[in-house]
N, CA and C atoms of all chains as a GROMACS GRO file, in nm:
protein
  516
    1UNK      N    1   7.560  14.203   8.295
    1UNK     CA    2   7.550  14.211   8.441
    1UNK      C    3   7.660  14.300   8.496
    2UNK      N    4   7.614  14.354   8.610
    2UNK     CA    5   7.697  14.445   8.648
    2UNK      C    6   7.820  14.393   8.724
    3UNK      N    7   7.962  14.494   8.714
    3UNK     CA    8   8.111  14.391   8.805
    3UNK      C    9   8.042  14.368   8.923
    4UNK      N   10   7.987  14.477   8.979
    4UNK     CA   11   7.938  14.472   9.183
    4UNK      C   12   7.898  14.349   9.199
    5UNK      N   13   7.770  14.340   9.119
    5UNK     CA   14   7.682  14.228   9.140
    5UNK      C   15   7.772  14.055   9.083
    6UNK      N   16   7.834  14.099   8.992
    6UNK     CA   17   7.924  13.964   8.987
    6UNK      C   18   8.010  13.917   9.095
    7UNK      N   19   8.073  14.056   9.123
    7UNK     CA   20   8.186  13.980   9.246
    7UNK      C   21   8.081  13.975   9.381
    8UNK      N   22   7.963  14.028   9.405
    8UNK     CA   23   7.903  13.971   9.530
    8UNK      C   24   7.825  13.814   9.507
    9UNK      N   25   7.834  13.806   9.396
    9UNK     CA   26   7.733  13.666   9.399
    9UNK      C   27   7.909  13.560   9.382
   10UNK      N   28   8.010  13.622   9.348
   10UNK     CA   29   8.119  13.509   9.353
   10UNK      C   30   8.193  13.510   9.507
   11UNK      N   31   8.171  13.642   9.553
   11UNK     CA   32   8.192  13.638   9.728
   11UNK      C   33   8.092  13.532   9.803
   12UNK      N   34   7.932  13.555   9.743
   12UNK     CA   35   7.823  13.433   9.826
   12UNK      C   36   7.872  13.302   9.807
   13UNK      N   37   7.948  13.266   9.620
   13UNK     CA   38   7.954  13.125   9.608
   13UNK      C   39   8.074  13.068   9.705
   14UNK      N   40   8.151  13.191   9.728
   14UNK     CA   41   8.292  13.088   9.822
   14UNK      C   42   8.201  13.115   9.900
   15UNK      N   43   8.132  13.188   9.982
   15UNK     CA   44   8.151  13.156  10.150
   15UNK      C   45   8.072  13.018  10.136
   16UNK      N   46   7.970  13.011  10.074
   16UNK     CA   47   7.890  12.868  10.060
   16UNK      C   48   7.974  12.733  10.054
   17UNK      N   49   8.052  12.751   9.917
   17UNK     CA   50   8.126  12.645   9.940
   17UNK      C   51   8.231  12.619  10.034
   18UNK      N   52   8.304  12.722  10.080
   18UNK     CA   53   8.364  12.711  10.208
   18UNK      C   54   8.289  12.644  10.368
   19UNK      N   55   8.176  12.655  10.380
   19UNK     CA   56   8.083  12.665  10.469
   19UNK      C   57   8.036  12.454  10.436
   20UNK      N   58   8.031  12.442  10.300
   20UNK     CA   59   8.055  12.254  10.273
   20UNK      C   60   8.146  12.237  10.274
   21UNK      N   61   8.234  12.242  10.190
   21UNK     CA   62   8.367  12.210  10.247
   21UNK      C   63   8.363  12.189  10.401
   22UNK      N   64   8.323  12.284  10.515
   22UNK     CA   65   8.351  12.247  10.658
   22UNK      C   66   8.261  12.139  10.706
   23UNK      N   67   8.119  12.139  10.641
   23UNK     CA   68   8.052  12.099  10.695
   23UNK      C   69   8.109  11.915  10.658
   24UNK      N   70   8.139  11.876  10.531
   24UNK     CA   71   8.254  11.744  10.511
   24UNK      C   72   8.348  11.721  10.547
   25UNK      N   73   8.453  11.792  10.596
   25UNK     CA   74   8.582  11.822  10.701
   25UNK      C   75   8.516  11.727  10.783
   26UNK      N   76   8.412  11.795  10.884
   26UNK     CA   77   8.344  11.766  11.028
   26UNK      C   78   8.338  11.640  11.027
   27UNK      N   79   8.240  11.592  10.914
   27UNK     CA   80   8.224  11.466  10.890
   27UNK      C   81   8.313  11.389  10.902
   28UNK      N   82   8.400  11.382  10.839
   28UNK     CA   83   8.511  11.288  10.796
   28UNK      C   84   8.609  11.282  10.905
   29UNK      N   85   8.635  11.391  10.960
   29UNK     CA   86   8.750  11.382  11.081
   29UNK      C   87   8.666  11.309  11.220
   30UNK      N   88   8.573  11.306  11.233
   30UNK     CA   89   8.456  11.229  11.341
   30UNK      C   90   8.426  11.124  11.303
   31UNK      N   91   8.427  11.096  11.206
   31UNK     CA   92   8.428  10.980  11.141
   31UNK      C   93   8.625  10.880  11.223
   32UNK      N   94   8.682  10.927  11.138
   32UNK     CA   95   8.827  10.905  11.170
   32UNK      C   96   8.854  10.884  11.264
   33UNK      N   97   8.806  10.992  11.379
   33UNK     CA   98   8.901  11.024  11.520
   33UNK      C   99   8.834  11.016  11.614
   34UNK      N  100   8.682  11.043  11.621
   34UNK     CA  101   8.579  10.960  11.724
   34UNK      C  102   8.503  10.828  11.695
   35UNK      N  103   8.551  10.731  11.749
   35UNK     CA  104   8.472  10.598  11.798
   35UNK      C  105   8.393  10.634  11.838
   36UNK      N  106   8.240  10.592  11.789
   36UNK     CA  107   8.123  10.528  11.830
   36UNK      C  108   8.089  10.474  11.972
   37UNK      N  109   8.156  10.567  12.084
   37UNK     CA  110   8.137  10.453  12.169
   37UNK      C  111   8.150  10.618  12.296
   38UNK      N  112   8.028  10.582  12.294
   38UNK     CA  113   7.956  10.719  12.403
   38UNK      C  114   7.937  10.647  12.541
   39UNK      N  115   8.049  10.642  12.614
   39UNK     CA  116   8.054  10.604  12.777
   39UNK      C  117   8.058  10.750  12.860
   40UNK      N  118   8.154  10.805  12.780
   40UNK     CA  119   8.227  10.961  12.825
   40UNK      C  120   8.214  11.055  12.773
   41UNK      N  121   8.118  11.172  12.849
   41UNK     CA  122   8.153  11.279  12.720
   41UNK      C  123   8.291  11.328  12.693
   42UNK      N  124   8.394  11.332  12.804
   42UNK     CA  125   8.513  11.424  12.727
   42UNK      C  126   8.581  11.330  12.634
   43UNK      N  127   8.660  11.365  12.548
   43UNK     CA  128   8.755  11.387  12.444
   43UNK      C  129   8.836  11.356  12.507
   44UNK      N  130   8.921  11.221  12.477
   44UNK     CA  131   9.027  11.209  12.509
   44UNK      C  132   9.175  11.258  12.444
   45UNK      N  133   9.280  11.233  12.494
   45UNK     CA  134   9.417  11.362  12.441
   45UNK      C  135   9.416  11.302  12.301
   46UNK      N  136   9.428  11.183  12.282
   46UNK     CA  137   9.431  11.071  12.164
   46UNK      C  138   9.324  11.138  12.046
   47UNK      N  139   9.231  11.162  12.097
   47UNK     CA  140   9.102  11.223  11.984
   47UNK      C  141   9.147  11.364  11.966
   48UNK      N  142   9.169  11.447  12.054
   48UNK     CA  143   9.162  11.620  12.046
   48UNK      C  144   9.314  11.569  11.969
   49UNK      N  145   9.421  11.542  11.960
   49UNK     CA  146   9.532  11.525  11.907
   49UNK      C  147   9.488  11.498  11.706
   50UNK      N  148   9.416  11.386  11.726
   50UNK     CA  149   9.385  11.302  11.636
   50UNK      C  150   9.280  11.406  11.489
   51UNK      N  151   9.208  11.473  11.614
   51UNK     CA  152   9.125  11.577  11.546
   51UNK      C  153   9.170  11.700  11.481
   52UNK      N  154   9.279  11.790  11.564
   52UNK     CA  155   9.404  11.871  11.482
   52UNK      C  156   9.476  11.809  11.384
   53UNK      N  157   9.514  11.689  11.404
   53UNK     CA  158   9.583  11.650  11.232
   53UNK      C  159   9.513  11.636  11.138
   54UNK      N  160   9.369  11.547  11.183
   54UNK     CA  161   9.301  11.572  11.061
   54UNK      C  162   9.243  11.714  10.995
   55UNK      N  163   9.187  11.799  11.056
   55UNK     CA  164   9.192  11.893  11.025
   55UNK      C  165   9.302  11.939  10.907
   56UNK      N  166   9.454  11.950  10.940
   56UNK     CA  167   9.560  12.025  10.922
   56UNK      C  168   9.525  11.924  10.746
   57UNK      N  169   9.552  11.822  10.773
   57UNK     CA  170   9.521  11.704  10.671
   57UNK      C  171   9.473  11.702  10.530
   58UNK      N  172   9.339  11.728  10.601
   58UNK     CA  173   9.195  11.756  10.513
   58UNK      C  174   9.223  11.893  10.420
   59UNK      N  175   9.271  12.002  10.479
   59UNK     CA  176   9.289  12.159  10.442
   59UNK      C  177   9.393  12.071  10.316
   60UNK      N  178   9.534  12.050  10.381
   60UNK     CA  179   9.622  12.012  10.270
   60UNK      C  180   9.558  11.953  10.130
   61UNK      N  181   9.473  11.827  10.175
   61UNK     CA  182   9.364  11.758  10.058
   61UNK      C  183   9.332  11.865   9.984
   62UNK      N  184   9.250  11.924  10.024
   62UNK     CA  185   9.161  12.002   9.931
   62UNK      C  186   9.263  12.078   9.906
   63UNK      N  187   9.353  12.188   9.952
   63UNK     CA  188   9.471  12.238   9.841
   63UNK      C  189   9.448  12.117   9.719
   64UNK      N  190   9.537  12.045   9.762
   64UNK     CA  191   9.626  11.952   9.662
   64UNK      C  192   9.518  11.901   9.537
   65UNK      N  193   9.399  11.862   9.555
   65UNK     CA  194   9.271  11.840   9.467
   65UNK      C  195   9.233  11.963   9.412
   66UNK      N  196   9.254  12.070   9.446
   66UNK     CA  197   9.216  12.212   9.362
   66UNK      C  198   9.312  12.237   9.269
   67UNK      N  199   9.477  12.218   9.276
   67UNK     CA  200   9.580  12.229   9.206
   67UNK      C  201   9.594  12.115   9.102
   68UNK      N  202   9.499  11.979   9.144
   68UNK     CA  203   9.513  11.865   9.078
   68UNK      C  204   9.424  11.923   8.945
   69UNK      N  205   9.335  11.926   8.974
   69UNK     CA  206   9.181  11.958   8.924
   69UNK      C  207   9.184  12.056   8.816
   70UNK      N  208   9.296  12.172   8.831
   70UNK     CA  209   9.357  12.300   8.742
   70UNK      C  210   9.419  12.247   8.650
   71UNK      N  211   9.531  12.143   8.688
   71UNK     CA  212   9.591  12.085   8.588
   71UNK      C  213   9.542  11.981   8.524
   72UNK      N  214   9.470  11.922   8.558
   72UNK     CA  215   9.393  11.824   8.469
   72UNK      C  216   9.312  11.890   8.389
   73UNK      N  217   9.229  11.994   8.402
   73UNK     CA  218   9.122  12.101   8.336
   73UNK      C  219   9.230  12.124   8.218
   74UNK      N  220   9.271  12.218   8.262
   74UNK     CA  221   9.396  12.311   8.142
   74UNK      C  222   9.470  12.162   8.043
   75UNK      N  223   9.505  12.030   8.111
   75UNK     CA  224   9.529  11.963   7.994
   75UNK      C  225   9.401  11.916   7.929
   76UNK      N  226   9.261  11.910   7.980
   76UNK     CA  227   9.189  11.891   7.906
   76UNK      C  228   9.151  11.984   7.790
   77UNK      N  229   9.173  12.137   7.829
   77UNK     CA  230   9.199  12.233   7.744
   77UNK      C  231   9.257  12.259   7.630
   78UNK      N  232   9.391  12.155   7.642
   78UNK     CA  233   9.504  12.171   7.550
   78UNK      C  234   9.478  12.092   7.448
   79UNK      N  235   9.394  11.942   7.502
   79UNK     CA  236   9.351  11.860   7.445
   79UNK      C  237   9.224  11.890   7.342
   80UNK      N  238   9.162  11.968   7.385
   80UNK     CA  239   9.030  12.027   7.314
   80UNK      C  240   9.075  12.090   7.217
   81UNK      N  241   9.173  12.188   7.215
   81UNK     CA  242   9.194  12.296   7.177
   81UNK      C  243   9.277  12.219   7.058
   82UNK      N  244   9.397  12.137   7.047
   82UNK     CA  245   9.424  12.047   6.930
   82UNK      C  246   9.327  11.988   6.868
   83UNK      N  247   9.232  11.919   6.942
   83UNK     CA  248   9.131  11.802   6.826
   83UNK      C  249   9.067  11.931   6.761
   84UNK      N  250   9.019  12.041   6.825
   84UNK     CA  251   8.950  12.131   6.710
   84UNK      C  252   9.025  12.176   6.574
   85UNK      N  253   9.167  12.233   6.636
   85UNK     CA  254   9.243  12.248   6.568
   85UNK      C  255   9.271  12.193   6.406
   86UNK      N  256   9.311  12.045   6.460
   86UNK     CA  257   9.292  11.912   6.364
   86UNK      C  258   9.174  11.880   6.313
   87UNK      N  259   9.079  11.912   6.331
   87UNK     CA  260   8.967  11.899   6.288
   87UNK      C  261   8.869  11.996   6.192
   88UNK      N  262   8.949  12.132   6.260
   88UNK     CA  263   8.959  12.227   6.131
   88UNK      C  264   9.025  12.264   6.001
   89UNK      N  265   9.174  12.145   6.028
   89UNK     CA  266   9.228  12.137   5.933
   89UNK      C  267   9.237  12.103   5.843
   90UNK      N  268   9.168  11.952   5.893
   90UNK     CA  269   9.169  11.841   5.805
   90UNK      C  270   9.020  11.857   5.701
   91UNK      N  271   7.846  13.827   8.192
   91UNK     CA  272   7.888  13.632   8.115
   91UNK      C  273   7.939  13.576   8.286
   92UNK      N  274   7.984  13.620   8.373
   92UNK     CA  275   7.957  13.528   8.508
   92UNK      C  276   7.846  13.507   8.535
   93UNK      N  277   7.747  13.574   8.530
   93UNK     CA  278   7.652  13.536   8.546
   93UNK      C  279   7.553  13.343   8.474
   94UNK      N  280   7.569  13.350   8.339
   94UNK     CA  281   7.583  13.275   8.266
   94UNK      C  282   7.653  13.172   8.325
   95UNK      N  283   7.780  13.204   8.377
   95UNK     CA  284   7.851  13.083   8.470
   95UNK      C  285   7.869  13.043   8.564
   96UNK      N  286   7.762  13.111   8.660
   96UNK     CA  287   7.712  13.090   8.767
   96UNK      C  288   7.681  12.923   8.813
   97UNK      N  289   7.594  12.873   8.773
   97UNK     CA  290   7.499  12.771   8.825
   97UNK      C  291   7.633  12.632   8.805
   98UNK      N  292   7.728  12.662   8.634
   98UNK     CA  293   7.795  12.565   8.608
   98UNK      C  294   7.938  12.555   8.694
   99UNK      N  295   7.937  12.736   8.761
   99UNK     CA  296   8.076  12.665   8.822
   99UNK      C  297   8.044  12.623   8.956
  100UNK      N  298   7.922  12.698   9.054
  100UNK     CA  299   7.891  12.589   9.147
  100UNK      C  300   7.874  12.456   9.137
  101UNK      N  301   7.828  12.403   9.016
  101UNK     CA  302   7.830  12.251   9.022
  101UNK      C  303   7.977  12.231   9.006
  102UNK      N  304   8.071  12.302   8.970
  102UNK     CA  305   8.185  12.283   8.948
  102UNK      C  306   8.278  12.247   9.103
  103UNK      N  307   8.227  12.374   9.166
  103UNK     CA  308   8.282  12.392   9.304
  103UNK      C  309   8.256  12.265   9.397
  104UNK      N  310   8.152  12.218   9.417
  104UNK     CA  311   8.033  12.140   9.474
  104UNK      C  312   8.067  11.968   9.429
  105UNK      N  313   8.169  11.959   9.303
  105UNK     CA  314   8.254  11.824   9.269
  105UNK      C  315   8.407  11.850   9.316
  106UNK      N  316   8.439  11.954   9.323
  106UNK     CA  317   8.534  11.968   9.386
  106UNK      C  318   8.536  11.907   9.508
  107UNK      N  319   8.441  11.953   9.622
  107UNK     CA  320   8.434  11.946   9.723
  107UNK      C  321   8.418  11.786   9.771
  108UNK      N  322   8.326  11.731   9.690
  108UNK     CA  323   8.270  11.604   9.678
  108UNK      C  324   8.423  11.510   9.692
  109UNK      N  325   8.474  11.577   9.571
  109UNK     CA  326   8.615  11.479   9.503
  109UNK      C  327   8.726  11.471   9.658
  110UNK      N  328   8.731  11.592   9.730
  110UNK     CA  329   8.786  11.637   9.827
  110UNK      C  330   8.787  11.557   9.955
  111UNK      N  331   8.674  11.516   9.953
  111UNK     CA  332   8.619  11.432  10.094
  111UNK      C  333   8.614  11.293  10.079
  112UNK      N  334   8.571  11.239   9.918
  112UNK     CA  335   8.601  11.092   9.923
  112UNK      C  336   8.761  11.091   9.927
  113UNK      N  337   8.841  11.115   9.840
  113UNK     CA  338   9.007  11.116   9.833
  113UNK      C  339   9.041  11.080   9.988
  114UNK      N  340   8.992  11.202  10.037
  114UNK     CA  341   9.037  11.210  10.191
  114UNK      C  342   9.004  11.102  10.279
  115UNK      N  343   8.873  11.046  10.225
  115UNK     CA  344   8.805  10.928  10.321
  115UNK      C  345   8.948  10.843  10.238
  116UNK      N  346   8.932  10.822  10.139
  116UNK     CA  347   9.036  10.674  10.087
  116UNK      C  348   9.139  10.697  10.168
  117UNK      N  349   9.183  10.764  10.099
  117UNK     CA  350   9.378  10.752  10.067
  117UNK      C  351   9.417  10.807  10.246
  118UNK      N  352   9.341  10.914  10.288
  118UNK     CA  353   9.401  10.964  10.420
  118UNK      C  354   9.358  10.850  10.596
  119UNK      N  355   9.453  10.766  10.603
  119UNK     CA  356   9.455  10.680  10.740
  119UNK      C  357   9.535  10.674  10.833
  120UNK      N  358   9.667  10.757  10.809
  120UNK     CA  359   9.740  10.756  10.876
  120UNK      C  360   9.756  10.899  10.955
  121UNK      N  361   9.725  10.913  11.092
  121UNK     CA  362   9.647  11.010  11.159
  121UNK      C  363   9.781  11.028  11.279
  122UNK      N  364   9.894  11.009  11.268
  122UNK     CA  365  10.011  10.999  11.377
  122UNK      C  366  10.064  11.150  11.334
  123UNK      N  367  10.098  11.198  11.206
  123UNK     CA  368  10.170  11.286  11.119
  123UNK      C  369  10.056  11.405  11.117
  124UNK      N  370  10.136  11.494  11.099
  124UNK     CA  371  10.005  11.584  11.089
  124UNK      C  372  10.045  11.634  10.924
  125UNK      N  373  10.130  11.599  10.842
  125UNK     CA  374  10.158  11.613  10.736
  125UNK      C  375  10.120  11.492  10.655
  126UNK      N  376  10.102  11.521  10.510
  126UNK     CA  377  10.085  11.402  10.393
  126UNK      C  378  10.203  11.295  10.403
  127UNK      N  379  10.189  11.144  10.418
  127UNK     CA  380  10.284  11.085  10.423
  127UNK      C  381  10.295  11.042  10.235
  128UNK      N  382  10.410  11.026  10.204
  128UNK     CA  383  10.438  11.007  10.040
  128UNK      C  384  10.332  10.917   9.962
  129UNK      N  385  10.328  10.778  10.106
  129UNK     CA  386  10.219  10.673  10.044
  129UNK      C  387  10.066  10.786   9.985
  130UNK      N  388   9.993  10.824  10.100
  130UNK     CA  389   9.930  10.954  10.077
  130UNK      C  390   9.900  11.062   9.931
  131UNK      N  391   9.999  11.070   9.942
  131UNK     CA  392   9.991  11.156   9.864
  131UNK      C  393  10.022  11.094   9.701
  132UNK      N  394  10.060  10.967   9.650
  132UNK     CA  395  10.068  10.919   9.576
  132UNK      C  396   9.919  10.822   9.528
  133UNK      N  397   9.812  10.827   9.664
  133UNK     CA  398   9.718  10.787   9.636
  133UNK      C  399   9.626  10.896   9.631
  134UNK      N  400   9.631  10.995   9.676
  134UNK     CA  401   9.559  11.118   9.657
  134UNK      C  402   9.546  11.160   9.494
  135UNK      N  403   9.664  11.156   9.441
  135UNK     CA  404   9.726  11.182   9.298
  135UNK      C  405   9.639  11.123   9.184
  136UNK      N  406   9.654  10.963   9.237
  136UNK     CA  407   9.549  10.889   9.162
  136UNK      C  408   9.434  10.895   9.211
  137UNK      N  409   9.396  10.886   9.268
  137UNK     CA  410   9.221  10.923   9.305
  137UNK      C  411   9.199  11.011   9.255
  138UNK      N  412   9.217  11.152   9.222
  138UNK     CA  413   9.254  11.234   9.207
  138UNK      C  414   9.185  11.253   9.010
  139UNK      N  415   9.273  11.154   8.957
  139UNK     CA  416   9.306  11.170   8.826
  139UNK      C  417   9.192  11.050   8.763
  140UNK      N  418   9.126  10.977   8.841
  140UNK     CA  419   9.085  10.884   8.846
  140UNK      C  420   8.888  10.924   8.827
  141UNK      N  421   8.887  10.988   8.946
  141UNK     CA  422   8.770  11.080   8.927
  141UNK      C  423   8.737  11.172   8.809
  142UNK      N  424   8.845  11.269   8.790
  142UNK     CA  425   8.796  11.363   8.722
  142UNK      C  426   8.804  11.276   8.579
  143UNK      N  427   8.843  11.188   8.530
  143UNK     CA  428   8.818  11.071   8.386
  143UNK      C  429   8.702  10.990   8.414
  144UNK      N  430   8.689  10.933   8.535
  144UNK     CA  431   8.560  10.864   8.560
  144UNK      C  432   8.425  11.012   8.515
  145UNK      N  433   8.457  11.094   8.560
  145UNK     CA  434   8.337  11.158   8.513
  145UNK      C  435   8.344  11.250   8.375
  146UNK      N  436   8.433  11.235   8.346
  146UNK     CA  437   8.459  11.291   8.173
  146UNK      C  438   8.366  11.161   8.133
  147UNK      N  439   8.382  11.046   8.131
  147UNK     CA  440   8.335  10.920   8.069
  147UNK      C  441   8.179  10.905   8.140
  148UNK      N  442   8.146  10.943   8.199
  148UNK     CA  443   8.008  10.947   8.293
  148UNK      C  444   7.955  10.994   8.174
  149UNK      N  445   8.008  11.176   8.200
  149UNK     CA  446   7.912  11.286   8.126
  149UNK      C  447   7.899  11.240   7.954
  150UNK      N  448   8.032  11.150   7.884
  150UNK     CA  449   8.019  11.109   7.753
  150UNK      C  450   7.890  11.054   7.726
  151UNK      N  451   7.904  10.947   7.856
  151UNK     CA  452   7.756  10.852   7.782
  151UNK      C  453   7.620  10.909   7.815
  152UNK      N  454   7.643  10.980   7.910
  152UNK     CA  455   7.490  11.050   7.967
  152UNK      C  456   7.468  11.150   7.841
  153UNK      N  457   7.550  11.245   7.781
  153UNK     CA  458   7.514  11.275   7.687
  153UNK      C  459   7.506  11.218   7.510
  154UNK      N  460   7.576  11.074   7.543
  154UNK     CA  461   7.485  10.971   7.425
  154UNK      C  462   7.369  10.928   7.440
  155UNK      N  463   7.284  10.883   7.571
  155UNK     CA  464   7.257  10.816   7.566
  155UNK      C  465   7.121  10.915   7.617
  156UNK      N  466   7.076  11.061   7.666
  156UNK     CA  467   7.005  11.124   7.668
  156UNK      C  468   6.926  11.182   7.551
  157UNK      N  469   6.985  11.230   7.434
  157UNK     CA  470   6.906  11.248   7.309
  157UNK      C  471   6.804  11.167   7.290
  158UNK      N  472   6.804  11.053   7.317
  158UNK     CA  473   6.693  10.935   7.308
  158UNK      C  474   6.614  10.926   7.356
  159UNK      N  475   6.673  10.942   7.504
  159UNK     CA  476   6.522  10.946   7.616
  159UNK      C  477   6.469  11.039   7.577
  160UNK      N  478   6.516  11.164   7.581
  160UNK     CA  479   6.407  11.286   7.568
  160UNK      C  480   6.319  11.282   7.427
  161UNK      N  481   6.356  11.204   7.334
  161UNK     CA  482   6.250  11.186   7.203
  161UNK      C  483   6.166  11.118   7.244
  162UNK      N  484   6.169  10.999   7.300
  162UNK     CA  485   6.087  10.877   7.342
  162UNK      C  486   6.009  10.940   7.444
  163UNK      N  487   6.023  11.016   7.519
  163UNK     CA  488   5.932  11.082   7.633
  163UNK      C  489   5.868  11.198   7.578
  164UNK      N  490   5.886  11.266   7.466
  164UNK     CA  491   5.847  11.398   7.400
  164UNK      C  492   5.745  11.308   7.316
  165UNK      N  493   5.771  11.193   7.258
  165UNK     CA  494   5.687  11.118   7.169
  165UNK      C  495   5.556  11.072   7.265
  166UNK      N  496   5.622  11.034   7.342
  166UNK     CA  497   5.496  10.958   7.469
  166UNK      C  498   5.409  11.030   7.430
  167UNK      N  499   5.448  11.150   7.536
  167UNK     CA  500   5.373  11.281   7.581
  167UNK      C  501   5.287  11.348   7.428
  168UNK      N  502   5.331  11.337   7.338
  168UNK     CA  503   5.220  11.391   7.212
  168UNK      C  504   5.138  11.294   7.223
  169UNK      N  505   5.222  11.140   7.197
  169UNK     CA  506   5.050  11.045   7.152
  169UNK      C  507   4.957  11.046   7.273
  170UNK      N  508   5.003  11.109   7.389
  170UNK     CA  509   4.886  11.049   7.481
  170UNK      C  510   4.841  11.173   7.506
  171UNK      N  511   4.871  11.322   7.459
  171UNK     CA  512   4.776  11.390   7.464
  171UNK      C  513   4.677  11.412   7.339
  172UNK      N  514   4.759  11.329   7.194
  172UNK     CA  515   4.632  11.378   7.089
  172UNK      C  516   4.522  11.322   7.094
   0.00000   0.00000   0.00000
């Protein structure tokens, strides 16, 4: 396959997953920071407040689970990569 | 060969994301800070490490325990078409 066509179909897969990623953000911070309880439409300071941290929050999460996720991979790697090792030896 | 790894790293991406949003539902409640508080982030860690072994051990048995079905359903499927 051609590089072009690789890096445009790995440009489509982030914007996609970027695009869930938001669409679970949404979820979860409305979940969190809006109560169920439709008297008013505006947003009170408490929610619009409540809604920027989670946001800021959520972003940090997913950092921190992508860096988790690398290092757990790569020791599963290390781990693979010995039992074959040992297993070729023996 | 990305190509080839196409379909597996979106499912890859797509548990990421998954892993991302429950963590966040658990461990994240404290909504005063706009930063990770330590408690936080020590439960993020384990959730975290918790998942990605829960599904190492998922995918173990699904792939013990699939060789079988697919004989038993490949077997079906001959006797009830001969």
């Amino acid at each position: 396959m051609d590089p072009l066509r690789a890096q445009q179909l790995a440009a489509e897969l982030e914007v996609d997953m970027m695009a869930d990623m938001y669409n679970r953000m949404t979820q979860a911070c409305h979940r969190k920071c809006v109560p169920p309880h439709y008297k008013d439409a505006e947003l009170s300071k408490g929610e619009c407040v409540c809604l920027d941290r989670c946001v800021a929050k959520y972003l940090e999460v997913h950092e921190r689970m992508g860096k988790k996720l690398t290092e757990l991979s790569l020791q599963d790697e290390e781990l693979l990569k010995r039992v074959q090792q040992g297993t070729g030896t023996a | 060969q990305p190509q080839s790894h196409a379909p597996q790293l979106r499912d890859f991406l797509l548990v990421y994301n998954r892993m991302t949003e429950l963590c966040f539902r658990h461990c994240v409640c404290n909504l005063n800070y706009r930063l990770l508080t330590t408690r936080e982030e020590s439960c993020l860690d384990a959730c975290a490490g918790r998942l990605v072994r829960a599904n190492h051990r998922l995918m173990g048995s699904y792939v013990g325990l699939m060789p079988a079905i697919i004989q038993r359903r490949s077997t079906y499927y001959e006797d009830s078409t001969a």
